[in-house]
Structures are given as structure tokens and as C-alpha cells.
N, C-alpha and C positions, 0 to 999 in steps of 0.2 A: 287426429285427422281421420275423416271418413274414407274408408277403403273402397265404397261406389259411392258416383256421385247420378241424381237421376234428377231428370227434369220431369215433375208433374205435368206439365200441361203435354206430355209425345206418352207418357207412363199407360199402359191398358190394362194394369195386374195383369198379365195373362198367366204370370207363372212360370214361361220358360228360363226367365234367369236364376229361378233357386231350383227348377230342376235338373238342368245340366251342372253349375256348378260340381265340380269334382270333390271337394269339402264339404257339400250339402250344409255350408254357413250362409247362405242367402236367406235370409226370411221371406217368406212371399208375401205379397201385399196382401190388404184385405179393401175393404170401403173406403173407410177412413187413416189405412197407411199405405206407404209406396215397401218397394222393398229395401232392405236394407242388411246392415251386417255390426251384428252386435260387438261392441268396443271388446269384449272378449272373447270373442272366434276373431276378430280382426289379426292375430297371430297365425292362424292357419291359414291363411290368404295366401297361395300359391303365385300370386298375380299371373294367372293363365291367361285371363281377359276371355274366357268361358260365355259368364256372363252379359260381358258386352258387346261382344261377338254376334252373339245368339241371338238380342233381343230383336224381335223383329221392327218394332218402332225408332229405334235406334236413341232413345230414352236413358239410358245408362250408359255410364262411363265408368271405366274403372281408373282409380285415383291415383294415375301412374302416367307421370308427365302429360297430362291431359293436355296441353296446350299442343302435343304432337299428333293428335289425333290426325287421319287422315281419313277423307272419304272414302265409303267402296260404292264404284257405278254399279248399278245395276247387271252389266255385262261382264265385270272384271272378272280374270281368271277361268270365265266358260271355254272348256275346249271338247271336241266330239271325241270319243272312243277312236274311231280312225285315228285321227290325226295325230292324239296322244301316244298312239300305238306306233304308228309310222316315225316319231319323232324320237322316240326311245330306242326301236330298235336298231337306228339309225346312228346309234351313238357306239362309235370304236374307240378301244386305247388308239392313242394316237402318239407315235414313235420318232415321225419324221416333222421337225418344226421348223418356218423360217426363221432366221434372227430378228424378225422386227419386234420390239417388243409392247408386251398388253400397256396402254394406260392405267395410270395407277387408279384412274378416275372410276375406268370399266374393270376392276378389280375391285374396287371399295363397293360399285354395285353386286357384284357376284356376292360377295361375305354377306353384303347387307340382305341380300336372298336366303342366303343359309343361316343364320342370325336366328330364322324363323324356325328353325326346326326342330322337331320336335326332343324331349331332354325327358329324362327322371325327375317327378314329382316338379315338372319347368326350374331345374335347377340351372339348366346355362352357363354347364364349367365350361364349356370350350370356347379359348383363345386363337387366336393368329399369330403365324410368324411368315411375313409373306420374304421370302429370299428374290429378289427384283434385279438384281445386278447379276450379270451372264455369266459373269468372272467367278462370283460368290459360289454358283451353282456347279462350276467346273472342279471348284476347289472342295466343297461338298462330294462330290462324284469323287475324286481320289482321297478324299478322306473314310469316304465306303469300300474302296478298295483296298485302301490300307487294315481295313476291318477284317476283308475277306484275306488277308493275308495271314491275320492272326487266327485264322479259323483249321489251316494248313497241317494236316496229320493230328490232327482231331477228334473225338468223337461229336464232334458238331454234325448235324444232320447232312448240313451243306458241305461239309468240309470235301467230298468229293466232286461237287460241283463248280467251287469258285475257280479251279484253274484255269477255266476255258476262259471266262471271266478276266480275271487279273491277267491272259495270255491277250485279248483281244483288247485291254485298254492297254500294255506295254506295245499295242501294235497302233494305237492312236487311234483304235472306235472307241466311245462314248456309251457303255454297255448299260450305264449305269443311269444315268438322267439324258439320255438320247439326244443329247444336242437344245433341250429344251430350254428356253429362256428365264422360265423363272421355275422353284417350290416354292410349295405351300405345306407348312407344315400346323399340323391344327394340336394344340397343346393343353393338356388336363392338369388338376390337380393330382398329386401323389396322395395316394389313400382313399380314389373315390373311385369303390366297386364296381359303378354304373357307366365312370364317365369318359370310360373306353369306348361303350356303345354309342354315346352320346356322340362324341365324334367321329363316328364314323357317317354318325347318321346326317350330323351336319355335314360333311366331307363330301357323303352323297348328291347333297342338293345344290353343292355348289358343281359336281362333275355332272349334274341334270341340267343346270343353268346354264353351262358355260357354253356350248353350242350354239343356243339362242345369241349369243354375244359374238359368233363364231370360234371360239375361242375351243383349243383340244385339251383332255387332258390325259394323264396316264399315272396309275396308282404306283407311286413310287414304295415298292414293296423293300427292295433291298437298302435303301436308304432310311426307311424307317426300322429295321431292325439293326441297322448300324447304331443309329440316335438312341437306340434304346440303353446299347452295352458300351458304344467306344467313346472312351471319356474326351481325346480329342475332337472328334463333333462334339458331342454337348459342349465343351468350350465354346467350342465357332458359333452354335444355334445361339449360345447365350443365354436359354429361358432361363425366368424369373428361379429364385431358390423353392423346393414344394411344388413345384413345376414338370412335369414331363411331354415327352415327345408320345404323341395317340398312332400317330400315321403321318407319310408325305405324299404328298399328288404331284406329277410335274405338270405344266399346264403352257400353251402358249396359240399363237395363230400357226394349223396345219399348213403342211407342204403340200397335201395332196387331198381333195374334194371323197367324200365318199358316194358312188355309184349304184350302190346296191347294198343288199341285207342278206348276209350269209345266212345257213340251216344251224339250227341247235338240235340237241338232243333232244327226241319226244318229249312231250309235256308228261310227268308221272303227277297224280294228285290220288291219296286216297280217301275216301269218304267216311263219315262215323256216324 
């Protein structure tokens, strides 16, 4: 099977598709050939879509469910500095959620945003485990608690910290996933060095996205270092066997509108 597929008559040789390629397995055209990808580099093929991406005639395809191709306008994705800024900085954990809950529909788009991001060598270990049911995420939160319980005269780092914790959920606040209507928990393979990163990076683009959807989210920190150690959550999560927990986000529609953009710490950058 040919790994690009290129139409001669949009084709301009110009070259950009064997000089971006990240495998430098593109052959450039010449007169008499288009470019192409010899049947034995056809193994090193990333399927980045580098190539097809890039070309400016829009002449190649790479040979990866071609029929799903989608057009890019002209305009798609332009946004100003401004606005990009304003939009970013605008984004809070978000703690206080209603109970209405997200559409599974406007969830499958969010993933399908983060789908895109960027992986090691485009390997694309991260999975989903999207927890949707309010009840599920309650019983998750005292299953984190249960964790922080076993932490208790410890040399765990947290072990001086979880009593306030474990004291304010015996008092019926929700310390732990804040009322929020669903996690997301985004899931790697066990054994792969990179694909911690990978998920966080997807993680990110789905808590970039979600705004846009209205949608809040907040990095479920303490729930993902339950998932990692207490073998009652990984029952409840369920992942596949070779499977683990990367990180959880909770996520849902905010109880309260953000007004303004708090001060951070000076910018430090140094130069070389």
C-alpha cells in the first residue's frame, strides 16, 4: 500500500513535503517523478501527516483513512495575539459547578480536540475514561478519601495534610472533586517513558478547549495520585490490564461567570 497518495495534475515539485517530513523518507520530485515513499522507509512512516499538511497545493494525502479527509478554509484557526491572550488568561480552576450535566455529544467534541495533540515520535498512547454519572464521581471522591486515610502517621509527604481533608468530607464538603459532575481520566500504557507527558499534553488541550464549550475545568490532583496507589479505585476505574491512570480533570458547566484576570508572578526569562 502506498503511504502518500498525490495527485499529479495540483503536484508543483516544490519540495516542501520531503523537507518537513520528520523521517526525511519523502523523496522529492523531480521532472519526470512526483514524490513519493519508498516501499522500504514505508516502515518509518510516523503518520504525522507532516507532509500533507504542509503542501501547499494540497496535492498529497497521506494514506491514512483518506476518505476522512477534511477541508482547511482559508481562515480556519486564525486568531490575534490579543485575543489568544485574553482567552488564556482567562481560564480558572474552576471549583464551584452546577449540576446540569455536559452532553456526551459536547464531550466527544472536546476529546476529539485533544485527539490532536501533540505525542512522542505521534505515538498516541492516551486513552479516555470519561466518569459521566454524578453518583460515580461522589463514590470516586470517597474512594480518594479512603486513600488519604491510609496515608495517616506516615511518612507520606501529605500525611500531615490529609486531616483537614478527611475532617471537612466527615463534615459533608466535597474537598475532593468539588461538587463537579463528571472526571476525565486520560490513561497510558504501563512501560511507556514518554507517555506520561503525552497525557498531560493532551489533558491540556482538552482544559484549553473547554471554555470555548463553556464548560470549567479543574486538575484533579488528589484523585489522580489515589488512582495511581489504591487498588480500590483502580477496581472502580476498571482500565484495560497494561493500562494506567496519567492524571484526572474534573470538569463541568461553572456556577459562577469569570470578571477579571488576576496578577501572577513577574515574567523571569533568561537569554543565552
Amino acid at each position: 500500500m502506498e503511504t502518500i497518495l498525490v495527485d499529479k495534475d495540483l503536484c508543483t515539485r516544490c519540495g516542501i513535503c520531503s523537507v518537513v517530513c520528520p523521517m526525511a523518507i519523502v523523496s522529492p520530485a523531480d521532472e519526470s517523478t512526483q514524490p513519493k515513499v519508498a516501499d522500504e522507509k514505508a516502515v518509518m512512516c510516523l503518520q504525522c501527516g507532516h507532509c500533507e499538511a504542509f503542501c501547499p497545493s494540497q496535492a498529497l494525502l497521506l494514506n491514512l483513512r483518506p476518505d476522512e479527509r477534511l477541508p482547511l478554509p482559508d481562515s480556519a484557526g486564525t486568531i490575534s495575539p490579543g485575543t489568544i491572550a485574553f482567552y488564556l488568561k482567562k481560564r480558572r480552576s474552576v471549583r464551584h459547578f452546577t449540576s446540569y450535566p455536559v452532553p456526551r455529544e459536547n464531550i466527544l467534541e472536546m476529546l476529539d480536540i485533544a485527539r490532536y495533540a501533540a505525542s512522542g515520535s505521534n505515538g498516541q498512547p492516551v486513552k479516555w475514561l470519561v466518569i459521566h454519572d454524578h453518583d460515580v464521581v461522589k463514590k470516586i471522591a470517597g474512594l480518594t478519601i479512603e486513600w488519604m486515610k491510609s496515608l495517616l502517621n506516615t511518612a507520606h509527604p501529605m500525611s500531615g495534610y490529609v486531616p483537614m481533608f478527611i475532617s471537612a468530607w466527615e463534615q459533608g464538603h466535597d474537598v475532593i472533586c468539588r461538587g463537579a459532575p463528571h472526571l476525565l481520566f486520560a490513561h497510558i500504557p504501563e512501560g511507556n517513558p514518554v507517555a506520561s507527558v503525552d497525557a498531560i499534553i493532551a489533558l491540556t488541550h482538552f482544559d484549553v478547549a473547554a471554555p470555548a464549550f463553556g464548560i470549567g475545568t479543574c486538575w484533579a490532583g488528589f484523585v489522580a495520585m489515589a488512582a495511581i496507589s489504591h487498588e480500590p479505585l483502580q477496581k472502580e476505574l476498571g482500565l484495560p490490564t497494561g493500562r494506567k491512570c496519567a492524571y484526572a480533570m474534573m470538569f463541568g458547566y461553572p456556577q459562577y461567570k469569570v470578571h477579571g484576570i488576576p496578577r501572577r508572578k513577574p515574567l523571569e526569562v533568561t537569554w543565552q
